[in-house]
C-alpha positions in Angstrom: 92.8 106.9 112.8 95.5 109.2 112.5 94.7 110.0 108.6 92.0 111.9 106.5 90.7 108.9 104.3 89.1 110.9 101.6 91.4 110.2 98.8 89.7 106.2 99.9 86.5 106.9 99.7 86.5 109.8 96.3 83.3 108.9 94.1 84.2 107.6 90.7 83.8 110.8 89.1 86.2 112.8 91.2 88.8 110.0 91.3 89.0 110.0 87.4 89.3 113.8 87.4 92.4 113.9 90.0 93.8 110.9 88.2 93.7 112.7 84.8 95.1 115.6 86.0 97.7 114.1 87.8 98.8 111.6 84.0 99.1 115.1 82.0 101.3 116.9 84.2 103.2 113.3 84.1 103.0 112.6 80.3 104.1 116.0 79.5 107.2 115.7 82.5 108.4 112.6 80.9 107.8 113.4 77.7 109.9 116.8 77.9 112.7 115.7 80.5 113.0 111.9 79.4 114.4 111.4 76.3 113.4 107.4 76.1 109.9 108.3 76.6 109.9 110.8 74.1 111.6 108.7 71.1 108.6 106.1 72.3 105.6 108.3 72.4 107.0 110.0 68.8 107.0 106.7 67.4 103.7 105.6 68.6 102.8 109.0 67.2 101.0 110.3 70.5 101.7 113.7 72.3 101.1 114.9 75.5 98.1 117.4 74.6 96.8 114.3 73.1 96.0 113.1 76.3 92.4 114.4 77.3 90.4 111.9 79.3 91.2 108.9 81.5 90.8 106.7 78.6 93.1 108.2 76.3 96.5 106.2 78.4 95.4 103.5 76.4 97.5 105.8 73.7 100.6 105.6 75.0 103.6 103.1 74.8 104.0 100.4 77.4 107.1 100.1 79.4 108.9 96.7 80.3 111.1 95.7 82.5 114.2 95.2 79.9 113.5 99.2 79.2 114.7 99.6 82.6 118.3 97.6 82.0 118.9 99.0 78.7 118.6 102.6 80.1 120.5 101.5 83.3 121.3 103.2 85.8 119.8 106.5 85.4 118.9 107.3 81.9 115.1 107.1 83.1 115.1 109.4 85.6 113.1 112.8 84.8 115.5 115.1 87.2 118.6 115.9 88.0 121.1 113.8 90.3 120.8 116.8 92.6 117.2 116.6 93.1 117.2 112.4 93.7 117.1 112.1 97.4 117.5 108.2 97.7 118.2 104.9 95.0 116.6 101.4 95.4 117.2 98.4 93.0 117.0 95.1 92.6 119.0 92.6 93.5 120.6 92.4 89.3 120.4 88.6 89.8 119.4 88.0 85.9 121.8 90.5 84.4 122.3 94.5 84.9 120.1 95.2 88.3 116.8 97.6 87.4 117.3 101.0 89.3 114.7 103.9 90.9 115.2 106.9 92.1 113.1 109.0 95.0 112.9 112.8 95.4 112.1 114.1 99.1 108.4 115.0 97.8 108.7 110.8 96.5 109.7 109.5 99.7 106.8 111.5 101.2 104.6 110.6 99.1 105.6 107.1 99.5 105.5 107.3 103.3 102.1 108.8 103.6 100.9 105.2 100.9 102.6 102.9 103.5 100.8 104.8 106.4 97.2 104.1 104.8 98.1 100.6 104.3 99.7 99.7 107.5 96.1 101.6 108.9 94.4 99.3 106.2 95.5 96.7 107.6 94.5 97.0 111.3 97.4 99.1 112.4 97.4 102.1 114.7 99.3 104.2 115.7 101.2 103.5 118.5 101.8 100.3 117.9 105.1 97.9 118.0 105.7 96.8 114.6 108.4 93.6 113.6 109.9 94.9 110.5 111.0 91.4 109.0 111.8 92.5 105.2 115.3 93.0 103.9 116.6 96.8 104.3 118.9 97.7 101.6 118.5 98.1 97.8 115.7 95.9 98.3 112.3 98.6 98.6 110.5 95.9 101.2 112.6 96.7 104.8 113.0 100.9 104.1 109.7 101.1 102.3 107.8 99.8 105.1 109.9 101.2 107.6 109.0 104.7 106.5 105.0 104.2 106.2 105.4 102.8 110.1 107.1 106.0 111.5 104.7 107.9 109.1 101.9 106.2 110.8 103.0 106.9 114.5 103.9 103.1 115.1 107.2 102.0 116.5 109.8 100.9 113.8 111.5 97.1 114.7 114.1 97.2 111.7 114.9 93.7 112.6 115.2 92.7 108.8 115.4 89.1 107.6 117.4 86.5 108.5 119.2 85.1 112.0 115.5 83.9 112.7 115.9 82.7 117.0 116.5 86.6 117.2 113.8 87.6 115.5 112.0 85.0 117.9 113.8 86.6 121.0 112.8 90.0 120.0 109.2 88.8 119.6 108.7 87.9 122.8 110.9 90.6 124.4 109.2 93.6 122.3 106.2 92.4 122.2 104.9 93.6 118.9 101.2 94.5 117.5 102.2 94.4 114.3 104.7 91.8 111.5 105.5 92.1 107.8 107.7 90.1 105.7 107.0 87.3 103.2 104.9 84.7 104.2 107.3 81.7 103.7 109.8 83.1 106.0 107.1 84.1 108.3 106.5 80.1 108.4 109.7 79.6 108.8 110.0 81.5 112.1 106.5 79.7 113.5 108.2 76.6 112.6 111.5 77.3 114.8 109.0 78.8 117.6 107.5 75.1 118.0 111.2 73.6 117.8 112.0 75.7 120.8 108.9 75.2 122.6 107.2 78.1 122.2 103.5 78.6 121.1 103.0 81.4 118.1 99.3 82.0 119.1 100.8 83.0 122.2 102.6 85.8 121.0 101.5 89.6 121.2 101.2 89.9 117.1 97.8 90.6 116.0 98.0 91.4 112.0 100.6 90.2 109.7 101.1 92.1 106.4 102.2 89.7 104.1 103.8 90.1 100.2 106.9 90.3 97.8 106.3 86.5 96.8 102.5 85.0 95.3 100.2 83.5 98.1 97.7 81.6 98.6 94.0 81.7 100.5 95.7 78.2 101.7 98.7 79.5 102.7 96.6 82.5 104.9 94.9 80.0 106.6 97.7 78.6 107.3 99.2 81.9 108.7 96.3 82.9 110.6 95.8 79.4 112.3 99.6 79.4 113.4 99.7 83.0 114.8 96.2 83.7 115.6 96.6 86.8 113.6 94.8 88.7 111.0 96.7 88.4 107.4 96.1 90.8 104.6 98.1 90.5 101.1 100.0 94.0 100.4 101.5 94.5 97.1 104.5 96.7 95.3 107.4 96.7 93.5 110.4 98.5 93.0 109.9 100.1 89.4 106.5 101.7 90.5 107.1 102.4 93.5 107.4 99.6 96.4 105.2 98.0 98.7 102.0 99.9 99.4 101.0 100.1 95.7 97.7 98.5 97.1 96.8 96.5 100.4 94.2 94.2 101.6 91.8 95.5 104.4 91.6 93.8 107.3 87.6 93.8 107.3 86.7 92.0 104.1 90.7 90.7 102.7 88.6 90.6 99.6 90.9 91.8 96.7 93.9 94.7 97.4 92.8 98.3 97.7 95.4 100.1 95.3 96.3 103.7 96.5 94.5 105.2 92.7 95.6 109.1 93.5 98.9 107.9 93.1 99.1 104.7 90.1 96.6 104.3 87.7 96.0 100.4 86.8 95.1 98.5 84.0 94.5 94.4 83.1 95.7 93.6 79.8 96.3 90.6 77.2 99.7 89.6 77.5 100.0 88.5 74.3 98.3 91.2 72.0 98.5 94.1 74.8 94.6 95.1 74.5 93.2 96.1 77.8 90.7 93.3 79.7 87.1 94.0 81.4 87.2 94.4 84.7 86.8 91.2 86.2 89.1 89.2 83.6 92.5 87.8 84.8 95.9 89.4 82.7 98.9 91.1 83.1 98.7 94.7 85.4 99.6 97.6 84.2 100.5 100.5 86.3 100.8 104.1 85.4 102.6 106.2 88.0 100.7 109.7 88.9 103.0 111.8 91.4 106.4 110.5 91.3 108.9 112.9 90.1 112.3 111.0 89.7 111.0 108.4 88.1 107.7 108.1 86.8 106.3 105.0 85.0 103.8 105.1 81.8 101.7 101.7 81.2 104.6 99.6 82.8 104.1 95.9 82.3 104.9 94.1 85.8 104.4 90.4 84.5 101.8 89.9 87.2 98.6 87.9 86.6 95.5 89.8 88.3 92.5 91.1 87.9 90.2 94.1 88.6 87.1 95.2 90.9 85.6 98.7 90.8 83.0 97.8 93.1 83.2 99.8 96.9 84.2 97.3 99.2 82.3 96.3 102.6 85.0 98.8 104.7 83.5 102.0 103.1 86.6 102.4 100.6 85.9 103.3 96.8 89.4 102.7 95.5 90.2 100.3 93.0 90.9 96.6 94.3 92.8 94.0 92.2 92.7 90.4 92.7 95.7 88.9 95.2 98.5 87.7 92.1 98.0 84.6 90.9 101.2 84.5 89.6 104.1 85.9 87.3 103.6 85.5 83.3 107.5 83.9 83.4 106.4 81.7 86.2 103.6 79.5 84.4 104.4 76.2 83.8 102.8 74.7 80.9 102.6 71.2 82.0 101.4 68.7 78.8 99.4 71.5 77.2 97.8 72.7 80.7 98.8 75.9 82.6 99.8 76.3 86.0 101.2 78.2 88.3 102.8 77.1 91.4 99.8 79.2 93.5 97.3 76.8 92.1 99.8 73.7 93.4 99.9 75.1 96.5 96.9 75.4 96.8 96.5 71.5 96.8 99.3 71.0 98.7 98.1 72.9 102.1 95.0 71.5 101.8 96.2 68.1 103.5 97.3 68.9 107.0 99.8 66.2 106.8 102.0 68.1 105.2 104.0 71.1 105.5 103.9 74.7 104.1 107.5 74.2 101.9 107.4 73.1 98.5 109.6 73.1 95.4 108.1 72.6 91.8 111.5 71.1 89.9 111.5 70.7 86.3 113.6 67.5 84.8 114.6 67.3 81.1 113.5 63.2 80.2 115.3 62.8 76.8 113.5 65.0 75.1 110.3 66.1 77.4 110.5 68.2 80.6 109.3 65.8 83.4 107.7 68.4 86.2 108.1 66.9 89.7 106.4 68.5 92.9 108.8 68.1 96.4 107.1 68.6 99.6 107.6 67.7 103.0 105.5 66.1 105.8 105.1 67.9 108.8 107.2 67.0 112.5 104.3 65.6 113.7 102.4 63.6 111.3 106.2 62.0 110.7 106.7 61.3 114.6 102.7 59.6 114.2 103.5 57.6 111.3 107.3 56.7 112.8 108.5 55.7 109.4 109.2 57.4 105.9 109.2 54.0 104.5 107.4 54.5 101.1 105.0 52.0 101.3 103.2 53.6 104.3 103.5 57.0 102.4 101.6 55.4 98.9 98.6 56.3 100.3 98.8 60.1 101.1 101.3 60.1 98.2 98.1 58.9 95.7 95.4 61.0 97.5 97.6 64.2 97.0 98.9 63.0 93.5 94.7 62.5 92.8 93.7 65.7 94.3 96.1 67.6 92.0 94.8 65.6 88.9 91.6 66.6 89.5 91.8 70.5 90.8 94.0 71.0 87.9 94.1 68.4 85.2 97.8 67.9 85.2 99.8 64.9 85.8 102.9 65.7 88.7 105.6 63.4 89.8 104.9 63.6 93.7 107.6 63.6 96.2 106.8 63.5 100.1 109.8 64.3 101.7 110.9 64.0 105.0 110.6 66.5 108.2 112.9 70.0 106.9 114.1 68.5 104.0 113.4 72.0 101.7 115.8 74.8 101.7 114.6 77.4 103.7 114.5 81.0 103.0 115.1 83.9 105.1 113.6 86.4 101.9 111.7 84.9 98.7 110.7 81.4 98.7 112.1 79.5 96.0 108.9 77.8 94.0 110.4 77.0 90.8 113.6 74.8 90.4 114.6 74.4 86.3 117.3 72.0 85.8 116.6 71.6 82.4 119.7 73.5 81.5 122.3 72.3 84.4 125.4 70.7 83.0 125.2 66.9 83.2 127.9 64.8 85.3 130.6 63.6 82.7 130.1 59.8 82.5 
């Protein structure tokens, strides 16, 4: 181990002191360089000497995403241009893109985070590691790349996409080490059995796995395919990027979140108060040591929950739950919410099918008719010999059944044939809404 793990294992006590100094020197930054944090901690009536123990962040103003587009691009940053050593974004796909900026002491910082969690995950140093996330605006491929060369490992910026290379270089590198999302990850096991190849064969060891909800099903499924250890790792571009918190590879019992650098909170989605620990809401991060742009309360829209409690691996930081989902991503299906981790859930609980699945919502007259697409898998396809559906109604009832029952919602089910899904080479696509595309003129 390559880094002092102290900040991992503070007591209680000593965390909350570092933590509270590190949100006053960042309240009063903002606050005096910022002029949209400012105008919103006047108007909540809250100043930066007000701020005089851990529990007094509850004070100040939340941030949202839609802050970030009406200030676009750099109205939120608390430096100059000339200090701002690098720019992420996202990808603007719903309207003006949300942009971040990095100092050099950021991109340290950020660095050193990745480097505990790639060690938090099983990595060491000297390790080969198969870089599979987008590099670009996207934080996923750079951000990761960085914590790997931090950490001593070797760097395979192979990216996403053009998956029989990523396959080639697999076998020809020989990696310890994988991150990218899990659905794509799938997607490349899937094209190693096309071609012949076995993926518990491979040299890969741990997977670190994120940028998309997953499920405890979906790991199973990973680590049965690869014969790999899978940890959940967790970030996003507005607080950071990945490395905001990580799974250990001893107990993958909820995400260790790096607390001398972001401050979290669960609250209410609707009325904003803040949850016990233990209570599933929206988190709330606080950044504590960014300098070109810091975050106060800023709502992600992720459904989690927190654990104080030291974990079996000897760390003492904070852990939240794996996300169950995004607030915009529950469905509410006749009354009952869902989100498409829960279906999932279901759905890779029957070996008969396979890992893709869409949920697609209809507009019937003047109710939304939700509709579940999955796909059977090559070889319980080439066993039954037909997709006639008569000798599908049986699995296509059990499943339908099983859904009813785990969560109390009616579906229509459709099993698809073998690669029938759109696959992706990034995010998997869960949610499909037609309920707005134009209708074919009659």
């Amino acid at each position: 181990m390559i880094f002092n793990l102290e900040m991992e294992t503070l007591s209680k006590d000593k965390m909350e002191r570092l933590q509270l100094e590190r949100l006053q020197e960042t309240v009063k930054r903002v606050y005096e360089r910022v002029p949209f944090h400012k105008k919103a901690m006047d108007a909540a009536g809250v100043k930066p000497d007000d701020i005089q123990t851990i529990e007094d962040i509850r004070k100040l103003p939340f941030m949202k995403k839609t802050d970030l587009r009406e200030n676009y691009p750099f109205n939120l940053f608390a430096v100059e241009m000339s200090e701002v050593a690098r720019i992420h974004g996202s990808s603007g796909t719903k309207g003006k893109p949300t942009v971040v900026g990095y100092t050099k002491k950021d991109l340290e910082n950020w660095a050193e985070i990745v480097a505990r969690a790639i060690c938090c995950a099983g990595g060491q140093p000297g390790d080969i590691f198969h870089n599979a996330y987008g590099y670009g605006l996207f934080t996923g491929g750079l951000g990761l790349h960085n914590g790997i060369e931090r950490m001593g490992a070797v760097a395979v910026p192979v990216s996403g996409g053009n998956t029989p290379r990523q396959i080639t270089l697999i076998e020809d590198f020989q990696p310890r080490g994988i991150a990218a999302t899990p659905s794509y990850v799938l997607n490349i096991v899937e094209e190693m059995k096309k071609q012949g190849i076995d993926p518990r064969a491979t040299s890969i060891k741990y997977g670190i796995f994120g940028a998309e909800p997953w499920s405890e099903e979906m790991r199973v499924q990973l680590e049965e395919a690869l014969d790999i250890k899978a940890v959940d790792i967790y970030g996003l571009s507005e607080v950071m990027g990945p490395g905001v918190s990580i799974e250990c590879h001893e107990a993958q019992d909820g995400l260790h979140i790096a607390e001398d650098h972001f401050y979290a909170e669960i609250i209410d989605p609707v009325t904003g108060d803040v949850l016990p620990y233990g209570q599933e809401g929206e988190l709330v991060f606080t950044s504590l040591t960014k300098e070109a742009f810091p975050v106060i309360r800023y709502r992600t829209g992720d459904i989690a929950s927190l654990n104080p409690e030291p974990c079996k691996c000897g760390r003492t930081t904070m852990r939240m739950s794996r996300i169950k989902g995004r607030v915009d991503d529950m469905l509410i299906i006749r009354g009952v919410n869902v989100f498409p981790t829960e279906i999932e859930s279901v759905l890779l609980t029957f070996n008969q099918l396979a890992p893709q699945y869409q949920v697609v919502i209809e507009r019937d007259g003047a109710l939304d008719r939700f509709e579940v697409h999955c796909e059977l898998t090559q070889e319980y396809a080439s066993k039954i010999g037909s997709h006639d559906p008569a000798a599908l109604a049986p699995l296509v009832k059990e499943i339908s059944h099983m859904i009813k029952c785990t969560l109390g919602v009616t579906v229509v089910l459709r099993v698809l044939p073998p690669n029938s899904l759109m696959r992706s080479e990034g995010k998997a696509i869960r949610i499909v809404d037609n309920r707005n595309k134009p209708q074919p003129a009659i």
